[in-house]
C-alpha positions in Angstrom: 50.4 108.8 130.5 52.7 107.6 133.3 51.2 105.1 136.0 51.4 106.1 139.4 53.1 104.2 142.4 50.2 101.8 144.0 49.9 101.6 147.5 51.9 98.4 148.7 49.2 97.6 150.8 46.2 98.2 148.5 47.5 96.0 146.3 48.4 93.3 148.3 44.6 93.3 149.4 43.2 93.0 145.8 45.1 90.1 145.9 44.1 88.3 149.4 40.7 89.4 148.2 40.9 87.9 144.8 42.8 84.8 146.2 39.8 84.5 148.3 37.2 85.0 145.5 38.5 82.4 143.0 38.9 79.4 146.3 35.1 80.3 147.2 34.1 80.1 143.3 36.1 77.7 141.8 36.0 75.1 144.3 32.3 75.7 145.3 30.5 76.9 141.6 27.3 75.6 143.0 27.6 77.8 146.3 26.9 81.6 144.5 24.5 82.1 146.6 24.9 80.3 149.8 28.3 80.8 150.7 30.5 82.4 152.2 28.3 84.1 154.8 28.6 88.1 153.7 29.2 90.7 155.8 27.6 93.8 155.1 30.5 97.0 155.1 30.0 99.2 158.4 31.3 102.7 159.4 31.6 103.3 163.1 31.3 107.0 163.8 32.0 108.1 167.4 31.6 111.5 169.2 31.5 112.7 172.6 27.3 112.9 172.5 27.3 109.3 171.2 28.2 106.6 168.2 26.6 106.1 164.9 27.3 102.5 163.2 26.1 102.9 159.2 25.4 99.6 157.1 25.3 99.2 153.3 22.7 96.9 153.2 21.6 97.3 149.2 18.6 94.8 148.4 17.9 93.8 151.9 14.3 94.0 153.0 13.8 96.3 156.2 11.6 93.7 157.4 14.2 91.2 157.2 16.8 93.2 159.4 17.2 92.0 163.4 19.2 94.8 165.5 20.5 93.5 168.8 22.5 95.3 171.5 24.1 93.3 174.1 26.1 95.8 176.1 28.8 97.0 174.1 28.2 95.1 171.2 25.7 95.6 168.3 24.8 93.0 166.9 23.0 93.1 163.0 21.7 90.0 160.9 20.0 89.6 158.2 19.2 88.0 154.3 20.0 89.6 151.1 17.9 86.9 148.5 19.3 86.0 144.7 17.1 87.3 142.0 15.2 85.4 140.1 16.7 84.6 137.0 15.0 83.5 133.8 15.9 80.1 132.2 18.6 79.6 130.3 21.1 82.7 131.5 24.3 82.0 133.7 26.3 84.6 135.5 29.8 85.4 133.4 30.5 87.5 136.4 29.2 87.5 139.9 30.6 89.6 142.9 27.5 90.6 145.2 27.4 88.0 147.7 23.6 86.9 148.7 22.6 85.0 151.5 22.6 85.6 155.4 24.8 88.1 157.5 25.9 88.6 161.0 27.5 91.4 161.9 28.7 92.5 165.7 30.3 95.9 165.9 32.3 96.7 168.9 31.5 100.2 170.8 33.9 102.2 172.8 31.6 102.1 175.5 28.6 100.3 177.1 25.2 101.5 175.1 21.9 102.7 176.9 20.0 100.3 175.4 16.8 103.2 176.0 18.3 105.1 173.5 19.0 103.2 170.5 17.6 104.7 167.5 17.8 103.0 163.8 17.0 104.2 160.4 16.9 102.6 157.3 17.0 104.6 153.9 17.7 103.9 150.6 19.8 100.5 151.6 21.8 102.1 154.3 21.2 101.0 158.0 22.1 104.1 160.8 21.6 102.7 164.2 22.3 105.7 166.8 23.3 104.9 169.8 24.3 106.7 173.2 26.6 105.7 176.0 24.8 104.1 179.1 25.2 106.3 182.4 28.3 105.6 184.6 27.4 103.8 187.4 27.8 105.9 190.6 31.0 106.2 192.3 30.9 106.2 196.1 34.0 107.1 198.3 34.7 104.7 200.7 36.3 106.5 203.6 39.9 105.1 205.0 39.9 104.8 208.7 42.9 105.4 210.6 44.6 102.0 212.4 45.9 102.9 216.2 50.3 101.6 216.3 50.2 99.3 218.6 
């Protein structure tokens, strides 16, 4: 079966990312689960009615979600805790990152922070959000200067 052409670019971030991976773990082994910070993945989905920003935020308590809007910038933290693990085992693999996460998201646009909606289901996070009204435009009339 021949092997097709891989992306340039998808390649060379398996390796940044693995590169990454193995400083975080082999320098830090006692650090699992406290570092790095993790940043939950996020899709930011605009239209001309509004945004939606959609976390994956699998094993995260609702409860232990804050959503901030400051302007244009949403602003989600949280904690995503270890399991418990019985005595004796050791992880031979471990890639889910636990611990606390701050993410901001950048909007096109100043929100309306009235009407912010969010949703949580099934570990994903949908915060809806719509564009605050445009401040009112006033003309200011030119007046007409006399030659002198």
């Amino acid at each position: 079966m021949p092997k097709h052409p891989q992306d340039p670019l998808e390649s060379l971030q398996r390796q940044v990312e693995r590169l990454f991976h193995d400083l975080v773990y082999h320098r830090h082994p006692s650090s699992h689960f406290a570092e790095p910070r993790w940043s939950p993945p996020a899709d930011l989905v605009v239209s001309e009615h509004g945004a939606r920003v959609i976390l994956e935020l699998a094993g995260v308590p609702r409860e232990g979600v804050k959503v901030q809007l400051r302007g244009n910038v949403l602003e989600v933290s949280g904690r995503r805790d270890p399991p418990q693990e019985s005595a004796g085992t050791h992880y031979h693999r471990a890639e889910i990152y636990f611990g606390d996460f701050h993410r901001l998201v950048e909007l096109p646009w100043e929100a309306d922070p009235a009407k912010v909606d969010a949703i949580y289901r099934d570990g994903m996070l949908e915060i809806r959000l719509r564009p605050a009204p445009l401040s009112q435009r006033t003309e200011v009339p030119i007046e007409e200067q006399g030659t002198s």
